[in-house]
C-alpha positions, 0 to 999 in steps of 0.5 A: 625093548627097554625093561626100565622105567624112567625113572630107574633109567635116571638112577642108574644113569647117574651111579654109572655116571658117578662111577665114570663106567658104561652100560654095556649089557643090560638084562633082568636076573632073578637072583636065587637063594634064601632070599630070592629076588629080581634085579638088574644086571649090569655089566660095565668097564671095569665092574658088574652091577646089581641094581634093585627095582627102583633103581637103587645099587645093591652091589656091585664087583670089580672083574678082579673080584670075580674068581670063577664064572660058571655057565653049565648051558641052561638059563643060569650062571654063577659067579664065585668070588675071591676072599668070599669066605666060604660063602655060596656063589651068587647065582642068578637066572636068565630069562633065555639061554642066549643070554649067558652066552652074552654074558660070558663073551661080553665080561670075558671081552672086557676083562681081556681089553683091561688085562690082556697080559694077565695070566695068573689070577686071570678069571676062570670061565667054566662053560661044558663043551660043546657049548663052549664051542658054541660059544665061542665061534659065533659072530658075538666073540670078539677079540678086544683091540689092545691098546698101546704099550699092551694096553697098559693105560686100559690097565692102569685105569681098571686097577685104580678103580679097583683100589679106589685111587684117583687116576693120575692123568700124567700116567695115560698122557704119558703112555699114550703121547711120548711112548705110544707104539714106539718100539724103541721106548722099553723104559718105564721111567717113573720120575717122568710123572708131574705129580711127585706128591702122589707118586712117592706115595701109596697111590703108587699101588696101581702103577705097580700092579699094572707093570706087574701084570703088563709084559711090554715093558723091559725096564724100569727107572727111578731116578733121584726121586725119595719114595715113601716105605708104601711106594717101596713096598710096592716096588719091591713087590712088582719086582717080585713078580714082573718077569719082562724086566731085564733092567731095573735103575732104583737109583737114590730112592731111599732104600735103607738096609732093611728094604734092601734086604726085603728087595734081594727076598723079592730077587730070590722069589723072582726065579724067571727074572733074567736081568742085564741091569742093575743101579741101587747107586745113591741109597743108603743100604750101608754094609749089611744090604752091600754084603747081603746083595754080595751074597745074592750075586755071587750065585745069581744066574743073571748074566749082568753087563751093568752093575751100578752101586756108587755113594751106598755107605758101604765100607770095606769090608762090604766092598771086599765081599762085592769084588770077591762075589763078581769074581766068583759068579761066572755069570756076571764076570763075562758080561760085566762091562760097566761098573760104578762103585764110587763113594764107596770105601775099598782101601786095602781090602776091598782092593784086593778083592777088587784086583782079582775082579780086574785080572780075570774080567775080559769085558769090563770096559768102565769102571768107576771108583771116584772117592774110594781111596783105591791102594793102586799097588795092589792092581799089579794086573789090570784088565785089558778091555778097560777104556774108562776109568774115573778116579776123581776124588782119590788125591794123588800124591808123589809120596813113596812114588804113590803116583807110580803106582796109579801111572803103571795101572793106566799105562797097562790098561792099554785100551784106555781112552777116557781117564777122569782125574777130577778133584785128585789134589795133583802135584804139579811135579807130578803132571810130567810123570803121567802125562809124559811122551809114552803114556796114556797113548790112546786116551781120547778124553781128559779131565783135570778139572779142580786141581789147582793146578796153576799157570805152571801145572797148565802150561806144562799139561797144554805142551804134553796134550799139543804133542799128544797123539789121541786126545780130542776131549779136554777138561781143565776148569778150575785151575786157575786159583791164583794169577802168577807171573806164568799166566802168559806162559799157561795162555800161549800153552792153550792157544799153542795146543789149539793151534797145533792140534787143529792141524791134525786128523785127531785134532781137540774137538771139545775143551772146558775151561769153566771158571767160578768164584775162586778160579777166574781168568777175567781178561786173560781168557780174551787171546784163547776166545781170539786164537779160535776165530779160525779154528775149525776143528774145535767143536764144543767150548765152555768159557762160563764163569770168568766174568769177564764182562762186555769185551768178552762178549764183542769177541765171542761175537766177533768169534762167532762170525768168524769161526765156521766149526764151533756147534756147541758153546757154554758162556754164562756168568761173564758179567754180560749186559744187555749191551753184550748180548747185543754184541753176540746177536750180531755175530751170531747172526753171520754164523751157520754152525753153532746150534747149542748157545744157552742163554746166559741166565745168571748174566741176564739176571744180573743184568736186571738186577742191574737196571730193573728199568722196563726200558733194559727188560724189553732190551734183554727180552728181545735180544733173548729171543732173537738169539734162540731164534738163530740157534733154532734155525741153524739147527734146523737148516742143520738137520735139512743139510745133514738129510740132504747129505745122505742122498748128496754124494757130494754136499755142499759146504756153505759158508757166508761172505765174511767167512768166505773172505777171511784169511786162513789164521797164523796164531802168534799169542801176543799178536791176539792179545793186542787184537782182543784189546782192540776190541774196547772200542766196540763196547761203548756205552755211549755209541748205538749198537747197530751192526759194529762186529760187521766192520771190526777190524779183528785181524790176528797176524 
């Protein structure tokens, strides 16, 4: 029967409504104490409500606020409540014995549905036995159907309620669309959220409080995002308390020295903290916070298999301390298989203390010290598990055999198959001494990007890899500053390694040959797009930033309806116009393999910069379209061949009527650069483009 009248109906159906809460339980109470008097009791999603008669509010309490519910079996609970200072608990009467019984089984639902997880400060309900057990075996005792990801989103909602801030819909959306129940999604990546203006702020809070409380998660990220000191606060509070987490990434999120000193306190409160992986790279926590958290790992029971703290201010002396921790902490250094501390300074010091990490480490497998200025005789011993290492940045010079030492250092870490040397000024001289025959025999990827090594430094580098028994993976953009009188010689060297390397089980499956404003091949890089036409192993190619123009575009169109290996292709800022990308439609509309082309934006913007003319926009729009369209049915007519393949024990291979037909290639370098001239008349202004890439008479002898 209903116990309102209309009119407090409508009262409280509109503050209900205000607060975005539900009527759950509804009954008349009679509050006691020095100023007893009737009201109705509420019982909502998040809050309980007293509304006088009338149906005005006269108070309401979040669960959270709720710290003990006591039912001693008779027509009467009590409610005490936190932060009450000292006063009475509120106590009310019932007009029957069943209903506390409700009452209890009803708030003990919702709050288990908003925090299943919670544990400590969770409301305690005091009810005698055997009442308790009465209680709690009737048909009425439910056990609430938590929501996905351990009911984080119910959660999140109920402390935004809490703390009075508005929900952010990106947070639940989230949660409930991307992650869901997908076992394999553990990381809370924080960046995910849209609403950077509000999630670098104080409205943070509830996010960190949920994680804290929610043990679903095992990780948890932020990645280039810069915080407010609330935000951090609230970070470095979860973190005091979250025990699930075994990653923790708060990489370039403006920690200075004095949070990060707030952080390793929250570590060493934190005692069932058991994490695996650590990244504070990108922050400025300069040599007080590196030395502080030095202190911290070198007695830290974490068993950490990463450790990243690239770009930190720190200097040597600080770096000295990291190295001699890590050695010290048994914990780590058999586990420790990633490690990043570049942008830091070891210089003398620090690689000392970084040399006995490297001889007693049986696991490090990357380690990453670009622009720290390493003195590489100091590592006489290095560790043999290494197969990563990243020395751009650190010049290399032949000065008092300098470079020697670096060599010997590569040549022992005798697992080593990724080697970057981006940006290390090489001498020229200096490319036969450490890429010669016998060196690096198991390195798979190179970069030598940024060298300016020349036409004489490439050509020598492209006769060493052609003979190089690994190497699949090679990076050699921005070397080509200055055009010399070796430029056919560095071009012959590139075409003759492709050729020579295809034919072998570890051919090249991927080269970068990036230009920019200073290093461009323009028409030279025309005989290297021509001598691939045929090239089957090469897998991924970057040829962006050489602007070389229309007929680039007719022999990447020619190449792409040629070549049946090529997956992945980068060509952007090559001076293409509409009538270019024409040219790469064509071609791309006869190939079956490539699934990754993104469009080249600077060209397209260049284009119509160009010819704003509606005429031209339609023209680049269409072509646009038509060309991710190819690229989206080769990847999925891709991913339907490679399902077919795992129940095909023989699949087939598909080829289309040009390549079928094609000659198997002879590379002779000067024979493909008189077809790539060919190619001129291909690219008229004045002539229709209709299919010309299908009759091109493209035939490299």
């Amino acid at each position: 029967m209903e116990i309102l009248t209309q009119a407090e109906r409508k009262n409280i159906d509109i503050y209900l409504q205000q607060k975005n809460e539900d009527e759950n339980y509804l009954q008349r109470v009679e509050v006691k104490g020095k100023k007893a008097r009737k009201l109705f009791f509420i019982i909502g999603n998040n809050r309980v409500f007293f509304f006088k008669v009338g149906g005005k509010i006269e108070i309401d309490y979040h669960f959270l606020d709720i710290l003990e519910l006591k039912s001693d079996g008779i027509k009467e609970i009590q409610l005490k409540f936190r932060n009450d200072g000292g006063k009475e608990p509120l106590i009310f009467g019932l007009e029957q014995e069943s209903d506390s019984a409700e009452i209890i089984l009803a708030i003990d639902y919702l709050f288990t549905l908003n925090f299943p997880s919670m544990q400590n400060n969770r409301l305690k309900i005091i009810v005698p036995e055997p009442k308790r057990t009465e209680i709690y075996s009737s048909p009425n005792a439910l056990i609430p159907e938590v929501g996905v990801c351990n009911g984080f989103t119910q959660t999140y909602f109920s402390l935004c309620d809490y703390l009075n801030i508005q929900p952010i819909s990106e947070v639940s959306w989230h949660i409930e669309n991307v992650i869901g129940d997908k076992s394999d999604i553990k990381d809370f990546d924080y960046g995910f959220f849209f609403k950077k203006d509000r999630i670098i702020t104080i409205d943070a809070k509830p996010i960190m409080q949920a994680l804290t409380i929610n043990k679903y998660f095992t990780s948890f990220s932020v990645n280039n995002i810069k915080l407010s000191n609330e935000c951090i606060q609230s970070i470095i509070q979860l973190v005091s308390q979250n025990t699930c987490f075994e990653k923790i990434c708060l990489n370039g999120i403006g920690l200075d020295r004095s949070a990060t000193e707030k952080l390793i306190e929250s570590f060493n409160t934190n005692k069932a903290l058991k994490l695996k992986e650590l990244d504070l790279g990108n922050n400025n926590i300069e040599d007080k916070g590196m030395t502080l958290l030095s202190e911290y790992l070198k007695t830290t029971h974490w068993e950490l298999s990463t450790l990243i703290l690239n770009n930190c201010s720190a200097g040597r002396s600080a770096m000295a301390h990291l190295g001699d921790a890590i050695t010290f902490n048994e914990n780590i250094l058999r586990n420790l298989k990633y490690l990043d501390v570049a942008s830091n300074r070891l210089e003398s010091d620090g690689s000392v203390a970084f040399s006995k990490l490297l001889e007693r480490s049986k696991t490090l497998q990357t380690f990453l010290i670009s622009n720290c200025n390493p003195q590489f005789h100091q590592w006489t011993k290095v560790c043999i598990s290494l197969n990563k290492f990243d020395n751009s940045g650190n010049r290399i010079t032949r000065k008092d055999n300098i470079h020697r030492d670096m060599i010997s250092f590569l040549n022992h870490s005798i697992y080593l198959n990724n080697l970057n040397l981006s940006k290390c000024q090489i001498p020229v001289e200096a490319v036969a001494d450490i890429f010669g025959e016998g060196n690096l025999v198991k390195m798979e990827t190179l970069n030598v990007s940024d060298n300016d090594l020349g036409d004489e430094g490439i050509s020598t580098l492209c006769d060493l890899m052609a003979n190089h028994p690994s190497i699949r993976s090679l990076n050699i953009s921005g070397n080509f500053n200055r055009r010399s009188k070796n430029r056919t010689n560095a071009i012959e060297s590139i075409i003759n390694m492709l050729e020579k390397k295809s034919k072998t089980h570890n051919s090249i499956r991927s080269l970068s040959i990036q230009g920019s404003g200073k290093s461009q091949l323009k028409g030279d890089l025309l005989p290297i797009v021509c001598s691939i036409f045929y090239n089957g192993s090469l897998k991924e190619l970057d040829i962006s930033g050489h602007s070389s123009g229309d007929i680039f575009a007719a022999s990447v169109g020619k190449l792409l309806q040629c070549n049946a290996g090529l997956e992945t292709l980068y060509l952007d800022d090559n001076s293409i116009t509409s009538r270019g990308l024409q040219l790469i439609k064509f071609g791309l509309a006869r190939n079956s393999t490539l699934t990754r082309l993104p469009l080249p934006i600077k060209d397209i913007a260049s284009a119509l910069k160009a010819d704003a003319t509606p005429v031209n926009l339609q023209k680049i729009t269409e072509v646009s379209t038509e060309i991710q369209q190819i690229i989206l049915d080769n990847y999925t007519n891709r991913t339907i061949q490679s399902n077919t393949s795992l129940r095909d024990s023989q699949p087939k291979q598909i080829l289309t009527k040009s390549r079928a037909s094609s000659t198997p290639i002879v590379n002779d370098p000067k024979a493909t650069v008189a077809t790539c001239a060919g190619l001129k008349s291909f690219i008229s202004i004045d002539t229709e483009v209709n299919e010309p890439l299908a009759n091109a008479n493209l035939i490299v002898n």
